[in-house]
Backbone as ProteinMPNN parsed JSONL, in Angstrom:
{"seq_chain_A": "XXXXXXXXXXXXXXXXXXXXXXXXXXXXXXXXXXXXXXXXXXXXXXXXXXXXXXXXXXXXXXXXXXXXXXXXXXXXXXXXXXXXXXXXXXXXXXXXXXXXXXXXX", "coords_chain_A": {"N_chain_A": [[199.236, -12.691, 24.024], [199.558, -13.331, 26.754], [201.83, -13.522, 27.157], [203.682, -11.482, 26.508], [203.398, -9.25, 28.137], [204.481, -10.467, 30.66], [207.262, -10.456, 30.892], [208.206, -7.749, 30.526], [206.489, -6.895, 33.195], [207.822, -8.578, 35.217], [210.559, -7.236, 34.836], [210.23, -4.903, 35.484], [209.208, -4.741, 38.271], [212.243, -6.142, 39.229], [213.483, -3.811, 39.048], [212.621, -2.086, 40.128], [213.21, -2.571, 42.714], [215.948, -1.431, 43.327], [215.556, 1.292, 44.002], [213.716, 0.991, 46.194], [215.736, -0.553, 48.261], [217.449, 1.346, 48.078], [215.849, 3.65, 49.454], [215.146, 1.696, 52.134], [217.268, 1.902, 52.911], [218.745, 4.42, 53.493], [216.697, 5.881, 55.436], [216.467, 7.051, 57.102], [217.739, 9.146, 57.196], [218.538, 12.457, 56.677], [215.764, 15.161, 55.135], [216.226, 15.664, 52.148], [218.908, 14.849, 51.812], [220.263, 11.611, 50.792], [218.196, 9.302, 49.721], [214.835, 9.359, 49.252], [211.696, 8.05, 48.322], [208.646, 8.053, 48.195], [205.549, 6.015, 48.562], [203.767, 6.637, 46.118], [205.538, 7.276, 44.663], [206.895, 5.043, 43.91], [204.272, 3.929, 42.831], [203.937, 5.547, 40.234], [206.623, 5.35, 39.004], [206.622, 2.635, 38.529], [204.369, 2.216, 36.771], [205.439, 3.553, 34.952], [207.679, 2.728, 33.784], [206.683, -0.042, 33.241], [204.484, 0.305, 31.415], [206.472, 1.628, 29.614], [207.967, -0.287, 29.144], [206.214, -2.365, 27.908], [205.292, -1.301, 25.879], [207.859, -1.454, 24.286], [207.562, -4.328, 24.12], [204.928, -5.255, 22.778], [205.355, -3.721, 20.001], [208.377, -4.218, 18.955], [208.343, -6.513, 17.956], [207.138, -6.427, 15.284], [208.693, -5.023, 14.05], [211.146, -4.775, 11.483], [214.014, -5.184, 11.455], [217.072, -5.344, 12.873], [218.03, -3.476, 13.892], [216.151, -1.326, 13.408], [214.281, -2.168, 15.634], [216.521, -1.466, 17.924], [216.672, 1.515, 17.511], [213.507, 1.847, 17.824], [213.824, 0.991, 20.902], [215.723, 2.651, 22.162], [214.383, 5.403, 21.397], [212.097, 4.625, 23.351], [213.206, 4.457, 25.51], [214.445, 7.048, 25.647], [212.091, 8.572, 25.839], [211.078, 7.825, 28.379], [212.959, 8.763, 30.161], [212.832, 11.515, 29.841], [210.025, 11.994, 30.804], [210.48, 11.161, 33.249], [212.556, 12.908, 34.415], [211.353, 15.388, 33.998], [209.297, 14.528, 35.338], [211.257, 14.368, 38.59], [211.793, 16.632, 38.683], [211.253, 18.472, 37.515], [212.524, 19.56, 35.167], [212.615, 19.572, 32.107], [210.61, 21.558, 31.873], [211.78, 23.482, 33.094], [214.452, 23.841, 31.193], [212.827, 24.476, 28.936], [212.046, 27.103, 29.893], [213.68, 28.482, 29.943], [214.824, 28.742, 27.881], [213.291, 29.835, 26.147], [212.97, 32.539, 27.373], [215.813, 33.217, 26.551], [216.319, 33.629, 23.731], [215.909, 36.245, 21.461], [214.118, 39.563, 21.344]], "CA_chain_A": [[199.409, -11.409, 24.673], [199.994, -12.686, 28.264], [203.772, -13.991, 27.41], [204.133, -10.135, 26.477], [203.201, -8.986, 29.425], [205.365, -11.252, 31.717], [208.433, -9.77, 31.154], [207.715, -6.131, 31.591], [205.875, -6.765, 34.557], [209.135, -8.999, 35.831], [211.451, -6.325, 34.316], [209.925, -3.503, 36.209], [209.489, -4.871, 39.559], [213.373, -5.671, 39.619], [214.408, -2.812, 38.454], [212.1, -1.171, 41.514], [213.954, -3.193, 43.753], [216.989, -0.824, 43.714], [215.145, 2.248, 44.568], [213.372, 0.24, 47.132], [217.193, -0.787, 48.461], [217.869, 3.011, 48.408], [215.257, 4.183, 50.164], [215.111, 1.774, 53.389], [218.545, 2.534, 53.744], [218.549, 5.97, 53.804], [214.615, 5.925, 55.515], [217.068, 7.762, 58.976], [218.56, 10.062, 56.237], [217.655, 13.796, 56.668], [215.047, 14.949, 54.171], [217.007, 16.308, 51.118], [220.065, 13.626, 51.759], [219.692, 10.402, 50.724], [216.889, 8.553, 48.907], [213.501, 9.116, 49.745], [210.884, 7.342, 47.489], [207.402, 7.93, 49.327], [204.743, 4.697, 47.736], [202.932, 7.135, 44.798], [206.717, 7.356, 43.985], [206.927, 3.643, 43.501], [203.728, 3.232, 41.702], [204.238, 6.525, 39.343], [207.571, 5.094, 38.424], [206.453, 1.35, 38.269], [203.735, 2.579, 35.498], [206.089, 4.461, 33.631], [208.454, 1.255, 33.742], [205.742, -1.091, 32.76], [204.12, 1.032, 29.713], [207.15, 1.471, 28.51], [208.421, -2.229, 28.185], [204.876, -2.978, 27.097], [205.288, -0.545, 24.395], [208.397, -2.2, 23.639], [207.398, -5.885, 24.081], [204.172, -5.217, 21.58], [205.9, -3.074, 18.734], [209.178, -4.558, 18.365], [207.978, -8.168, 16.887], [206.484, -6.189, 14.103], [209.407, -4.359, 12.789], [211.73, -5.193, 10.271], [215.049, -5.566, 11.474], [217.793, -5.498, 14.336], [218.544, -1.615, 13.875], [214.257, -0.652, 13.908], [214.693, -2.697, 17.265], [217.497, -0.684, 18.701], [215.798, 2.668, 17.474], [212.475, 1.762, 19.017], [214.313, 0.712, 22.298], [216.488, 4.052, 22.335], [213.436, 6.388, 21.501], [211.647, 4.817, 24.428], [214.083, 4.967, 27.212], [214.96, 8.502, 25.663], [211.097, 9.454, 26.543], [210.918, 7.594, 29.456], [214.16, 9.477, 30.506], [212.127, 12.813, 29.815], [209.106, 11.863, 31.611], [211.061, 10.545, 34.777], [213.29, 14.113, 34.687], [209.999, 16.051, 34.135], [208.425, 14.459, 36.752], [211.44, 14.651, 39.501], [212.552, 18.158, 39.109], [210.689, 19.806, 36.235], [213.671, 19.675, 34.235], [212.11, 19.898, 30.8], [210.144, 22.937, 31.548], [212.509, 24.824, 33.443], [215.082, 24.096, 30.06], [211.753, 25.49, 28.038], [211.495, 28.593, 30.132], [215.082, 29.348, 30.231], [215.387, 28.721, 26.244], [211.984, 30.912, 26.039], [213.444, 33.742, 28.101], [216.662, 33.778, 26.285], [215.518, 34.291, 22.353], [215.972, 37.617, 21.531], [213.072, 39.644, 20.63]], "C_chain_A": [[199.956, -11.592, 26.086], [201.5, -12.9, 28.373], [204.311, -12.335, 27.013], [203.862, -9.068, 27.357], [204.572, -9.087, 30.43], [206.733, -10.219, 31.782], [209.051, -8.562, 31.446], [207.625, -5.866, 32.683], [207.407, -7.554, 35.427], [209.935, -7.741, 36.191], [211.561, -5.119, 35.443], [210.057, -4.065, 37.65], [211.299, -5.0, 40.419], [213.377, -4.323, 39.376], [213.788, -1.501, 39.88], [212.681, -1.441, 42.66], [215.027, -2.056, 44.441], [216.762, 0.606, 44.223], [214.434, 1.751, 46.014], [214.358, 0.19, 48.202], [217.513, 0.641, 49.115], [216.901, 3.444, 49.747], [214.628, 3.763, 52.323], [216.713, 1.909, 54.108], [218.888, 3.694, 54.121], [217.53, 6.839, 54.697], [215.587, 6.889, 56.688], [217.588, 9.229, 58.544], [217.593, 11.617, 56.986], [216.769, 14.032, 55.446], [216.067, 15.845, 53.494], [218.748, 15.822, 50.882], [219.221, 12.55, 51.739], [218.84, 10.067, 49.597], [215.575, 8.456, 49.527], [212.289, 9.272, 48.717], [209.39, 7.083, 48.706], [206.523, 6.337, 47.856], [204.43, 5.668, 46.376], [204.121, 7.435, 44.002], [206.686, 5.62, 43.002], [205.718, 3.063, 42.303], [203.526, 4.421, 40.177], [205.376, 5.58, 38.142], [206.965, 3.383, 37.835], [205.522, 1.65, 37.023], [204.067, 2.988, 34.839], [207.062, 3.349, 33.063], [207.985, 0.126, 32.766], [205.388, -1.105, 31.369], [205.205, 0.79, 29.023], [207.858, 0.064, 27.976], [207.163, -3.211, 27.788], [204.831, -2.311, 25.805], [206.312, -1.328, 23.271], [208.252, -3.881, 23.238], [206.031, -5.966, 22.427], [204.814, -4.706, 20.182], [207.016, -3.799, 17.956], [209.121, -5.895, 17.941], [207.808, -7.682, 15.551], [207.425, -5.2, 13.514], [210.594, -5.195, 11.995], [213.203, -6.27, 10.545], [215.313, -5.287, 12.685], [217.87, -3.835, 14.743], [217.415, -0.768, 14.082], [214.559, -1.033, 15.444], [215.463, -1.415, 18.417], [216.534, 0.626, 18.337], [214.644, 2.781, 18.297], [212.822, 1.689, 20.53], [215.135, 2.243, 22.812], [215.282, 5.242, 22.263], [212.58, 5.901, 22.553], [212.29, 4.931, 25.452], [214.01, 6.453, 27.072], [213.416, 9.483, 26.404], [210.938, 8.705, 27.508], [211.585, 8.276, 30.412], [213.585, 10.894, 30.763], [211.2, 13.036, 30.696], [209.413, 12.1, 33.163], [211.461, 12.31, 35.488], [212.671, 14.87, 35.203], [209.378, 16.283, 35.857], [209.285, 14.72, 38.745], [211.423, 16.363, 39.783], [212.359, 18.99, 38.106], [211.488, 20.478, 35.204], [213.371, 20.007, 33.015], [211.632, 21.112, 31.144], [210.844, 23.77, 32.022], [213.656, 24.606, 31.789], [214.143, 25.09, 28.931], [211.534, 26.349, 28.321], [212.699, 29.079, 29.7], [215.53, 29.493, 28.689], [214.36, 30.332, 26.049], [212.594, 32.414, 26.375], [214.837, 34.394, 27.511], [216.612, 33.851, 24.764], [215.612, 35.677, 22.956], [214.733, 38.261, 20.922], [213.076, 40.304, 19.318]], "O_chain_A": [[200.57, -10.715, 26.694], [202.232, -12.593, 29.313], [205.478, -12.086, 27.313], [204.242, -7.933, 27.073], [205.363, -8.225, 30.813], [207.014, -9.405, 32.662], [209.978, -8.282, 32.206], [208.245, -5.004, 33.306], [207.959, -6.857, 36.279], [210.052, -7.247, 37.313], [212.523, -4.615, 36.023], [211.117, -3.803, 38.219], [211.679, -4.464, 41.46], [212.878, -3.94, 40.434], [214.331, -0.499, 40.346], [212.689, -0.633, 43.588], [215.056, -1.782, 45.64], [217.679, 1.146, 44.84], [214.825, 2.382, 46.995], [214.036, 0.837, 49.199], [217.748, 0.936, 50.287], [217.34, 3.513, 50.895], [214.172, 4.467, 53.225], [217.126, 1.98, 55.265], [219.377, 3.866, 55.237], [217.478, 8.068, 54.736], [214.773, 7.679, 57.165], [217.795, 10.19, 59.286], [216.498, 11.727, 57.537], [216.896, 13.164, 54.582], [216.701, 16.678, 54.14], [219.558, 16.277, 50.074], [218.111, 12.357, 52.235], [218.919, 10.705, 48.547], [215.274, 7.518, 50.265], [211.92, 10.375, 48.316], [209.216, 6.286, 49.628], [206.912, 5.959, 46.752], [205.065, 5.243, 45.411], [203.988, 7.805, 42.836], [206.5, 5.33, 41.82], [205.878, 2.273, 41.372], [202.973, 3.994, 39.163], [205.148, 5.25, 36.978], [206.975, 3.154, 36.626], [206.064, 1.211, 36.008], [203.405, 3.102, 33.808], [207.13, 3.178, 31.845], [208.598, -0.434, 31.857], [205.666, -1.895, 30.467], [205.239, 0.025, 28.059], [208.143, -0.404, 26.874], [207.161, -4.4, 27.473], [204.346, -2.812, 24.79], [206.069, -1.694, 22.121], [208.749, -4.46, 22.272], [206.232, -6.556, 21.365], [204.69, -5.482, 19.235], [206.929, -4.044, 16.753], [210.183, -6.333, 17.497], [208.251, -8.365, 14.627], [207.051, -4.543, 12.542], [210.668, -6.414, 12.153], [213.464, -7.411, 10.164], [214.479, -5.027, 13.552], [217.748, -3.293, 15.842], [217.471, 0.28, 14.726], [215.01, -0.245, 16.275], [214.996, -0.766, 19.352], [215.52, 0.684, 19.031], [214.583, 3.539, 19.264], [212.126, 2.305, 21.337], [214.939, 2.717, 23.931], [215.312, 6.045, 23.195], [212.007, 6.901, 22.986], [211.84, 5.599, 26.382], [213.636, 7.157, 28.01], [213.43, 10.5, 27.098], [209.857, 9.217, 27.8], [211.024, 8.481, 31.488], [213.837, 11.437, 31.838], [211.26, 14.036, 31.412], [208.889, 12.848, 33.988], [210.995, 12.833, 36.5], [212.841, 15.276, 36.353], [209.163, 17.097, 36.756], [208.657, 15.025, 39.759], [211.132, 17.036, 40.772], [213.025, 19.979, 37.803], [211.284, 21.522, 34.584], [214.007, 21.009, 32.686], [212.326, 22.004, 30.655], [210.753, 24.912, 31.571], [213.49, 25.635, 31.134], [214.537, 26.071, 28.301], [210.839, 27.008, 27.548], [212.725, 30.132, 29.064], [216.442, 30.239, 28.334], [214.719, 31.497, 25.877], [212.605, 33.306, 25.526], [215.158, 35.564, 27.718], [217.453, 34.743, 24.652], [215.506, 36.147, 24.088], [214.207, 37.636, 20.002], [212.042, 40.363, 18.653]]}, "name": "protein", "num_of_chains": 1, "seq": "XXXXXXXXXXXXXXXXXXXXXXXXXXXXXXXXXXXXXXXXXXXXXXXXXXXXXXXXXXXXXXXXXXXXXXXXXXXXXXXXXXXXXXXXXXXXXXXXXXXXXXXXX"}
């Protein structure tokens, strides 16, 4: 279990790097220009990062083929993608009100 770990936990920390990058460069920026990533940003995202290449590191040994693989890997980015959206700018539910609101009765 801990060699399935490792690489997640690697994975994610780069990959935080570049928001990291963003954000002390911009740190002079006005608020609403730029990149500004407060810490509960960093560890929000770093847990959503993590899970999900732990989800993938455990599951995909145990399926079949190359094409389960890719599927599993595409349906988690795609909800990680959702989550992330969700969580900057409430994107999913404002699409669910605005679908909601436009149905006819």
């Amino acid at each position: 279990m801990k060699h399935r770990v490792i690489r997640p936990a690697v994975g994610t920390g780069l990959l935080l790097l570049v928001p990291l990058a963003l954000t002390l460069r911009d740190r002079h920026a006005p608020v609403g220009e730029g990149w500004h990533w407060g810490p509960l940003d960093f560890v929000v995202m770093g847990a959503l990062l993590f899970a999900t290449g732990l989800g993938y590191a455990c599951i995909a040994p145990r399926l079949g083929g190359r094409g389960q693989r890719w599927t599993l890997g595409i349906a988690l980015l795609c909800a990680l993608l959702a989550i992330w959206v969700e969580l900057a700018v409430g994107g999913i539910s404002q699409l669910a009100a605005h679908l909601a609101g436009a149905r006819p009765a």
